[in-house]
C-alpha positions as MATLAB code, in Angstrom:
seq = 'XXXXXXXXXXXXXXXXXXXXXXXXXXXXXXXXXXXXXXXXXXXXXXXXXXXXXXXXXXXXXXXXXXXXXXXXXXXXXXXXXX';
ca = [
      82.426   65.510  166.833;
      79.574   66.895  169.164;
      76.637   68.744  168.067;
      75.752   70.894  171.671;
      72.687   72.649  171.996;
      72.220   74.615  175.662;
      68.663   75.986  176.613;
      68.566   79.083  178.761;
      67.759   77.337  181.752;
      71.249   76.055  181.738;
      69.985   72.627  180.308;
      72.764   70.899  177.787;
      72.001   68.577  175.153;
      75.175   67.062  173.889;
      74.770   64.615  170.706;
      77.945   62.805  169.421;
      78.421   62.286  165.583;
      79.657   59.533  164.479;
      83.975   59.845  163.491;
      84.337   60.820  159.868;
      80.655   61.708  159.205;
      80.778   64.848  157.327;
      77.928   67.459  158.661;
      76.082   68.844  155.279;
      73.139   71.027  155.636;
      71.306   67.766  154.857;
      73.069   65.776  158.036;
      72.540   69.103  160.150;
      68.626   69.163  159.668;
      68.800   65.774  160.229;
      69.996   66.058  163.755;
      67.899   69.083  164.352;
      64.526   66.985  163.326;
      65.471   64.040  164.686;
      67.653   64.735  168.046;
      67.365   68.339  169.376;
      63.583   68.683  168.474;
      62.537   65.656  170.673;
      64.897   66.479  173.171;
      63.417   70.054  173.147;
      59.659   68.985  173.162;
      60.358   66.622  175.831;
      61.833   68.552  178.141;
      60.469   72.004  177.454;
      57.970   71.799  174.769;
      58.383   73.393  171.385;
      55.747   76.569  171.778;
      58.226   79.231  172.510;
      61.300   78.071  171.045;
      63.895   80.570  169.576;
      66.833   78.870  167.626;
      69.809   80.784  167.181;
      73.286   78.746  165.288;
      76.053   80.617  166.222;
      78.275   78.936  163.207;
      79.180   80.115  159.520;
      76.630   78.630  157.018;
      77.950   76.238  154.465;
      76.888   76.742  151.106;
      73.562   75.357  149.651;
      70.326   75.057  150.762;
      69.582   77.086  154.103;
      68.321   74.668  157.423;
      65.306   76.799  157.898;
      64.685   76.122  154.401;
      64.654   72.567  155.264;
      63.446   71.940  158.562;
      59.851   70.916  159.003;
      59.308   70.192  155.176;
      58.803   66.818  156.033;
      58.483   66.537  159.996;
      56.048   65.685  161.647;
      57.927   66.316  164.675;
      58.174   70.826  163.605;
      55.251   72.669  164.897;
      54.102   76.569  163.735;
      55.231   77.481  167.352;
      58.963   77.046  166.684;
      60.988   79.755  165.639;
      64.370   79.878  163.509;
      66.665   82.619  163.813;
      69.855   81.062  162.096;
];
């Protein structure tokens, strides 16, 4: 499976899961903190960021419930819209 994320400059940030791995809320905020945030403060910075996840939640906990509880990586500039 590929978690995609494409910035509006056109930029794409493909990240392949590994086969079988099932994506939890726990898995997704995983790939969020650790992936697409460094990708996105590397190549654009993560002042203005809007996040939007066009995909049906699972149930449990929400991501923006998660993200930044515990990275150091999350800054007060980024914004979650999911």
């Amino acid at each position: 499976m590929v978690f995609g994320a494409v910035a509006s400059d056109g930029s794409l940030m493909p990240h392949f899961v590994e086969a079988g791995l099932k994506i939890n809320t726990v898995e997704y905020v995983h790939i969020l903190e650790e992936v697409f945030f460094s990708w996105m403060d590397e190549k654009f910075g993560l002042d203005n960021v809007v996040l939007i996840q066009d995909s049906h939640h699972a149930m449990g906990p929400r991501p923006q419930d998660l993200v930044g509880q515990e990275s150091s990586q999350f800054r007060e500039g980024l914004k979650l819209a999911l």
